[in-house]
N, C-alpha and C positions, 0 to 999 in steps of 0.2 A: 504493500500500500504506500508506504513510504517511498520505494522508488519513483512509482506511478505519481507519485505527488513531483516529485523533485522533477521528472523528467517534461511532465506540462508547463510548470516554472519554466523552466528552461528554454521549452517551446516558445511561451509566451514574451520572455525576455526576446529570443529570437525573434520574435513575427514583430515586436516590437519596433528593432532595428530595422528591419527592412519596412517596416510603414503596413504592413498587410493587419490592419486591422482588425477585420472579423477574423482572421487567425487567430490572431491575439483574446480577442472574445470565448473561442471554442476553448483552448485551453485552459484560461480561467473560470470558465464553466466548468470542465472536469474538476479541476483544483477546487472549487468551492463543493460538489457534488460527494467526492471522497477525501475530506478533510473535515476533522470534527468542528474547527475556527481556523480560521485564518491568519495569520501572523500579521504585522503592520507592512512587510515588503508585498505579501501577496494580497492583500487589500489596494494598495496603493498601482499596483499591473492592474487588477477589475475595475480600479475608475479608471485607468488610463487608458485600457481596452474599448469602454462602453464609451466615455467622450470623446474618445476620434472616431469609434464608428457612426456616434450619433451626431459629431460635430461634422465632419464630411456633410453628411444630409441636410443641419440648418443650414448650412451654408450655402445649398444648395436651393434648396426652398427660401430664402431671404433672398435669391438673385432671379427665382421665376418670380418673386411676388414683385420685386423692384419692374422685373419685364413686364406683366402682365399690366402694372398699372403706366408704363410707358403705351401698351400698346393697344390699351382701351382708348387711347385717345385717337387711333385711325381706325378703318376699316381693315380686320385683318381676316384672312383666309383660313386660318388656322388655330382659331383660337380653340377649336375643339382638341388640338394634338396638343395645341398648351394648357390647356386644362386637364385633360389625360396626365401631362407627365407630370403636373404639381399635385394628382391626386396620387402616383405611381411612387413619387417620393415622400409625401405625407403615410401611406400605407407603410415605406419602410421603415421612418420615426417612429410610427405604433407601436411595429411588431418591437423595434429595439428599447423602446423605452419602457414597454410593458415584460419585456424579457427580465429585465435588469429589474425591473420593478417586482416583481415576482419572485423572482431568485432571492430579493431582498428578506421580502415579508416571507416566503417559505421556507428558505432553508438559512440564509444566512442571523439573520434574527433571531431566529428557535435556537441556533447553533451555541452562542454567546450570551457570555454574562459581563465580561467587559466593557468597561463605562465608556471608553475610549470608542472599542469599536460600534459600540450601541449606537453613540454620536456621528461617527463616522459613516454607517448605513440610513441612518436619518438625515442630515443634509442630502446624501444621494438621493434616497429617495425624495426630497425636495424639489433638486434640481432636476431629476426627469418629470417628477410632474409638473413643475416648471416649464421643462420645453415643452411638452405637451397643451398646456397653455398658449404658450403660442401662435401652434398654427392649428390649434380644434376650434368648435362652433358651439356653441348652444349647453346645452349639458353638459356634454362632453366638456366642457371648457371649466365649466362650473365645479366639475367633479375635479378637475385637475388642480384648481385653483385652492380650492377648500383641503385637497389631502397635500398639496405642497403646503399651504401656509402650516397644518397641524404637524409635518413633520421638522420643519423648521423649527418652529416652538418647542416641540419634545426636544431636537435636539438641545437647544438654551439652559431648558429646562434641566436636564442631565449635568450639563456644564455646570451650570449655577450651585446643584446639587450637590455638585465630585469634588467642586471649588475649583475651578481649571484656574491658572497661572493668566493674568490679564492678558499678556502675551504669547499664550498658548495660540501655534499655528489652524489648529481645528476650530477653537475657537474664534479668531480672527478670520478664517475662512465661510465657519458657519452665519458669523452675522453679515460678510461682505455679500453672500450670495442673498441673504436672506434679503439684505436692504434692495437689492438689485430687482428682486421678485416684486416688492412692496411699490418701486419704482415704474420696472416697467410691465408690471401684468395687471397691478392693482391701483395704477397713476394715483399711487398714494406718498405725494414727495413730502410731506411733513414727514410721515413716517418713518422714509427713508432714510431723511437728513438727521431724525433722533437716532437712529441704528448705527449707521455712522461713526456720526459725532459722537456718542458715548462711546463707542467699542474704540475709537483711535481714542480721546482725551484719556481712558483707563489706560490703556496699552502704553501711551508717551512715558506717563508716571513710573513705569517701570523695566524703563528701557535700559536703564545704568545696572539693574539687576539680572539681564538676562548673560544667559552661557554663549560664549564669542560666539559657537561653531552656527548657533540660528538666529545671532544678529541679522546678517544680512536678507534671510527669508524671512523675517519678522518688519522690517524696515521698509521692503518690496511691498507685501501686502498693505501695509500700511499707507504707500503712498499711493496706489488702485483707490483705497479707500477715500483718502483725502483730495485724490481727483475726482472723482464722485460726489462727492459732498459739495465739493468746490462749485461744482455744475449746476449739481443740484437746489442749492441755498439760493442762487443767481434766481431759478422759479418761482421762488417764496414769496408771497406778496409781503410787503414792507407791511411796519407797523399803523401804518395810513389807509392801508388796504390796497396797495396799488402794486405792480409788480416793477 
């Protein structure tokens, strides 16, 4: 069992380097499938896996919707073969986002009692119903919105609980994705700007106490966050009401 573990790692690392992503996928499937938990390296291959194979896709879908709404404005011949192919690449979003999504709540959650990783499968599952959000409609949208904001929150929640280090990477992670959600799913920028702004002013206070070797990934996030905010505060309507 153990080989069979060691040798999909290794897969995985490989499909990594060469960029083949749903390789990378398959074998972190096995590894979460015949493993009782995950270690922190092979958690960290299953997000790296699922968001290149699901980030390929937005990115694909953010560049028919950029075209579609260029090309509503003439008469086009083919809007039916471009409406086919942003429904052809929203189906593949589904299946991957619902993949990883399930994987989570079924096996990998059941699997763990670590606080760290508890956190860790909670933002993911945030962030796929996140993208999911999206590019859905109606319900659908509603249902992804409601289970990304609740797993956001448990994760915090957990944090808060464990007492995570203010500069803890997971946690400066959990809240920068979570404000980003609050920002752009739920065009809720006050919200956002509190998320923020609390998680960097905690974090600064205790930058002189962190361990050199995650200064610099501590410092990175940090300023994602404070460009963000920065953007975002510019929204806010002034204390006049005006913006």
């Amino acid at each position: 069992m153990q080989d069979k573990r060691d040798e999909h790692t290794y897969m995985a690392r490989l499909a990594e380097q060469t960029e083949r992503w749903e390789d990378m996928v398959e074998n972190m499937k096995k590894v979460a499938e015949i493993t009782k938990d995950l270690n922190n390296e092979e958690r960290n291959l299953l997000s790296i896996a699922y968001k290149n194979t699901v980030g390929q896709r937005r990115t694909a879908w953010r560049a028919i919707t950029a075209y579609e709404i260029k090309e509503k404005q003439k008469i086009v011949k083919y809007q039916e073969v471009l409406q086919y192919y942003k429904a052809r690449v929203e189906k593949e979003l589904d299946y991957y986002c619902n993949e990883v999504l399930q994987l989570i709540d079924h096996t990998l959650l059941k699997k763990t009692a670590n606080t760290e990783a508890r956190v860790f499968y909670h933002k993911m599952k945030g962030d796929y119903n996140r993208y999911i959000a999206e590019y859905s409609q109606q319900k659908a949208q509603e249902k992804a919105i409601q289970q990304a904001q609740q797993a956001y929150q448990t994760a915090l929640e957990l944090i808060d609980k464990d007492k995570f280090p203010k500069t803890n990477l997971l946690r400066l992670g959990v809240t920068l994705n979570y404000s980003v959600f609050c920002y752009e799913i739920m065009s809720d920028v006050a919200k956002a700007c509190e998320l923020a702004k609390t998680v960097k002013d905690e974090a600064i206070k205790e930058l002189d106490d962190m361990e050199e070797d995650q200064y610099k990934d501590v410092t990175t996030i940090l300023q994602l966050i404070n460009d963000n905010l920065t953007n975002w505060q510019a929204e806010l309507p002034d204390e006049g009401g005006k913006k």
